[in-house]
N, C-alpha and C positions, 0 to 999 in steps of 0.2 A: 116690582122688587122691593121688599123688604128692606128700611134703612141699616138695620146688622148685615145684612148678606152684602149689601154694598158698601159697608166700611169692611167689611172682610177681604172682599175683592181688593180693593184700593189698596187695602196692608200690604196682603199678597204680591197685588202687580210693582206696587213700589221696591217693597222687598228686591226683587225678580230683577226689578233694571238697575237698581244700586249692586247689586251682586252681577250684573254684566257687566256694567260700567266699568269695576274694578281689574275686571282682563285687560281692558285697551289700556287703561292706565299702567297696569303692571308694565305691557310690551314697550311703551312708551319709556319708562324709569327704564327698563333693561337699555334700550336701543339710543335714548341721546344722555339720558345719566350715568349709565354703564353700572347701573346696581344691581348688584352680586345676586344671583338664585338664591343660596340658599340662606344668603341674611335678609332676604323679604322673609321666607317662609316662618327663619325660626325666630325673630322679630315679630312678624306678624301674629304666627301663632301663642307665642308668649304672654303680648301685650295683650289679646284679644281674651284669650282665654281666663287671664289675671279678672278681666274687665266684669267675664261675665261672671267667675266667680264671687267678685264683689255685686255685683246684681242678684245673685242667686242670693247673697248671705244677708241682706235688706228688706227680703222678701220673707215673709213670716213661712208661706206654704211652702220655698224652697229651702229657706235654711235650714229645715228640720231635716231633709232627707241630703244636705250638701254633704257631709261625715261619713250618712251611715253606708257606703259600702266601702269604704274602710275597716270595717267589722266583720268582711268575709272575702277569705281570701278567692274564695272561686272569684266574687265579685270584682274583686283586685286583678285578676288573672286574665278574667275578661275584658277590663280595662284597657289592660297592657296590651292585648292584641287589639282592641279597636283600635288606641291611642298609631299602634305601627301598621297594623295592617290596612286599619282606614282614614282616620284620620291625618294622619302625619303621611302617608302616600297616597291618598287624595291630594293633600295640598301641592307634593313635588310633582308629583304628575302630572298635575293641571297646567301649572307656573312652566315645569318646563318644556310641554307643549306651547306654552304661552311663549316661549322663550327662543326655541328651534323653529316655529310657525308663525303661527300668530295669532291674536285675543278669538278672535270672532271663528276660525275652525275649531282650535281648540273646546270651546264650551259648545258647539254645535255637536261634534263627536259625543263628546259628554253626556250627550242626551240618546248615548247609545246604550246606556246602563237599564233603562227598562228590560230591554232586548237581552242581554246580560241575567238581569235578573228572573225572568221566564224561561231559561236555558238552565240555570242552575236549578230552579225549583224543581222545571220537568226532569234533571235527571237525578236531583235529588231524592224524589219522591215515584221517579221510575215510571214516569204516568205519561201518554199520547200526546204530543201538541194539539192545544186546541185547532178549533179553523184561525180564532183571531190570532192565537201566538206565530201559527203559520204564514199570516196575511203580513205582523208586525215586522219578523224578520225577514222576511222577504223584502218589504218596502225600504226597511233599515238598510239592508245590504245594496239596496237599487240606488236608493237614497246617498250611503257612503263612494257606490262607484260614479256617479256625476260630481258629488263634491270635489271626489280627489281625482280625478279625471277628467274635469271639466267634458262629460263624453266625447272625451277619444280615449280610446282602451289601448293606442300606444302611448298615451302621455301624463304628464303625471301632473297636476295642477300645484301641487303643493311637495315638498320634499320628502322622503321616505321618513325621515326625523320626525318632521310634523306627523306624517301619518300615524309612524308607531307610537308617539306618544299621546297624539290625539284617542286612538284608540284605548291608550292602556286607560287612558283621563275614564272612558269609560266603563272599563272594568273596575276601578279604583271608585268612582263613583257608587258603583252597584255594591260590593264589601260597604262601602262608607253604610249605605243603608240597611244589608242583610244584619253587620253582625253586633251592631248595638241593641239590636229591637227589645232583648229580656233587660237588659241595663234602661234602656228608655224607660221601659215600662212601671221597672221598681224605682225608679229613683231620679225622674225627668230629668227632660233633653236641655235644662240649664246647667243643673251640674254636671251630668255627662259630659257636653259638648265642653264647659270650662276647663274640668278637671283634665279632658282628650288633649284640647291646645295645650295647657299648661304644660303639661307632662311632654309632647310634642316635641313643643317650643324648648324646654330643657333638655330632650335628647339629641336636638339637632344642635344645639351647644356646645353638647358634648364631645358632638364629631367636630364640629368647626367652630371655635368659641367666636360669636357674634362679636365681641368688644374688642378683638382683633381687626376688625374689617367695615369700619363704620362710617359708611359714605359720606362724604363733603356736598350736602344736597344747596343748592341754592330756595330760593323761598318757593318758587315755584314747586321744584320735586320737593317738598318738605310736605305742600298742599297735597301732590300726588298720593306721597306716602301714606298720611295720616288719612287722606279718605280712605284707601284699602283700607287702614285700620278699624275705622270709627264707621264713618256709614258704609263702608264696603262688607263690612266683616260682623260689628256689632250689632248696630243699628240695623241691618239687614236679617240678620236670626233673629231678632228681637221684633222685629214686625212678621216674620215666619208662623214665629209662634204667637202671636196677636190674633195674627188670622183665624188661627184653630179655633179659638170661640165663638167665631162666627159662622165660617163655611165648614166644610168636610176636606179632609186631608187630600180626598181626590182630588178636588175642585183648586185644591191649592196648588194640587203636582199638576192639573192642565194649564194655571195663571204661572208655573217656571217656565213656559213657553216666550217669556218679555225675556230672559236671562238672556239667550243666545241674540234674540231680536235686538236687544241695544245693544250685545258686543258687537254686533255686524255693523249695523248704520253706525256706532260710534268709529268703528276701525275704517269705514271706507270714507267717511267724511273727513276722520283726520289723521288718518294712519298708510294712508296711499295702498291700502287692500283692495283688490278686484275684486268681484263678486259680478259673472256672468250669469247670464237667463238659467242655464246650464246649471251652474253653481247654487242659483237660489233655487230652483226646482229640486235639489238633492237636500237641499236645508229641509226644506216643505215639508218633503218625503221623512226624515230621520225625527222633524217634531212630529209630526202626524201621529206617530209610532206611540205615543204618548196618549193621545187621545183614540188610538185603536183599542189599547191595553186598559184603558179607564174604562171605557165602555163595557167591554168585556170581564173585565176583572180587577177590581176598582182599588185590591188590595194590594194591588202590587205597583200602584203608581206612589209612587213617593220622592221627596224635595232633598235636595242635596246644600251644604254651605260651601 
């Protein structure tokens, strides 16, 4: 293996467990700090998005295009529906899976958004499931009734809350990725993703002003806090897209497979989550799903923040 291909990898897989790490920690702040839903999200996304804005604006190749789609309003329009439709409902959705559940289903569902995304194409475009799209949902759906069933098909392993939001995490997921792709493409995934939180982060504001409700963290949750922020959130896109230089975006959406793996082992080593034979064999199954669809179709695997 080629020394770039394996600093690519490594970017990737760090990325991947700094971006799982940050679920357990969230459920963690919820459960003994008692911090508020929606002032992580619109906190988080604020500060994060400020952040990369300033990263994008120090960087010669992105500061040129930070502005320009401010210059057209389609581009504006577009924005606003990423910034609500996926970004800013990716992150409620996830947290408050995170929040009703717990870290480690929550970002395992998540990883139901391939499946999501292959469902919208086919009927988008009005075309046959492949055998592999057939193979993928099938496994998905086999995969989600042992998770949430621990197999028994009278029982429910996890609460109806966790499910439905664990679920929506991953349709919210899939939008995250469908509907920025022409904004990605003119005007990169730093100022987009900046400009998304920023704007986010202000609209969630608006509904509930953050500097109302601003937790009394001790040093410890302050630690919790700012890792979501910084290497949960920052420092995790920002080794994302490092990767890209190295590997191929495929190979990056198969190394988001570490995401859910350290929300799990972090959540059952310090979070008192079960995780049966049962339970892990449905995990197997919902990531698998990932590397059925790369295989087969390499353009529809893609990375979520």
């Amino acid at each position: 293996m080629r020394a770039k291909q394996l600093q690519g990898i490594l970017l990737a897989s760090i990325g991947a467990i700094l971006w799982g790490v940050s679920g357990p920690i969230a459920q963690w702040l919820f459960t003994t700090r008692h911090m508020s839903l929606i002032w992580l999200i619109e906190s988080k996304m604020l500060l994060s998005g400020l952040i990369l804005l300033l990263v994008a604006a120090l960087l010669p190749k992105e500061r040129r295009r930070l502005f320009a789609l401010w210059h057209s309003w389609r581009s504006i329009l577009a924005l606003v529906v990423f910034t609500v439709c996926g970004m800013g409902a990716m992150q409620f959705v996830y947290y408050k899976a995170v929040a009703v559940g717990n870290a480690a289903t929550a970002t395992i569902l998540q990883f139901l958004s391939p499946v999501f995304i292959v469902l919208y194409t086919m009927l988008r475009e009005r075309t046959a499931p492949r055998r592999a799209d057939l193979i993928a949902v099938i496994v998905a759906l086999l995969g989600t009734f042992l998770l949430v069933t621990g197999g028994q098909p009278t029982h429910l392993a996890i609460s109806p809350a966790a499910f439905f939001w664990g679920v929506a995490t991953g349709m919210a997921a899939a939008a995250y990725v469908l509907l920025p792709i022409h904004l990605l493409a003119q005007y990169g995934a730093i100022a987009i993703s900046g400009w998304a939180m920023t704007l986010g982060g202000i609209l969630f504001n608006l509904i509930r002003p953050g500097w109302h409700q601003i937790p009394q963290l001790d040093p410890l949750g302050n630690l919790g806090y700012w890792f979501i922020v910084i290497p949960g959130t920052v420092i995790a896109y920002s080794l994302y897209l490092a990767s890209l230089d190295y590997i191929s975006a495929t190979a990056v959406g198969l190394l988001d497979a570490f995401e859910p793996l350290a929300a799990t082992i972090l959540s059952v080593l310090y979070l008192n989550v079960h995780f049966g034979w049962v339970e892990l064999i449905g995990t197997l199954l919902i990531l698998s799903t990932v590397f059925i669809l790369a295989l087969a179709r390499p353009q529809s695997v893609a990375s979520s923040v």
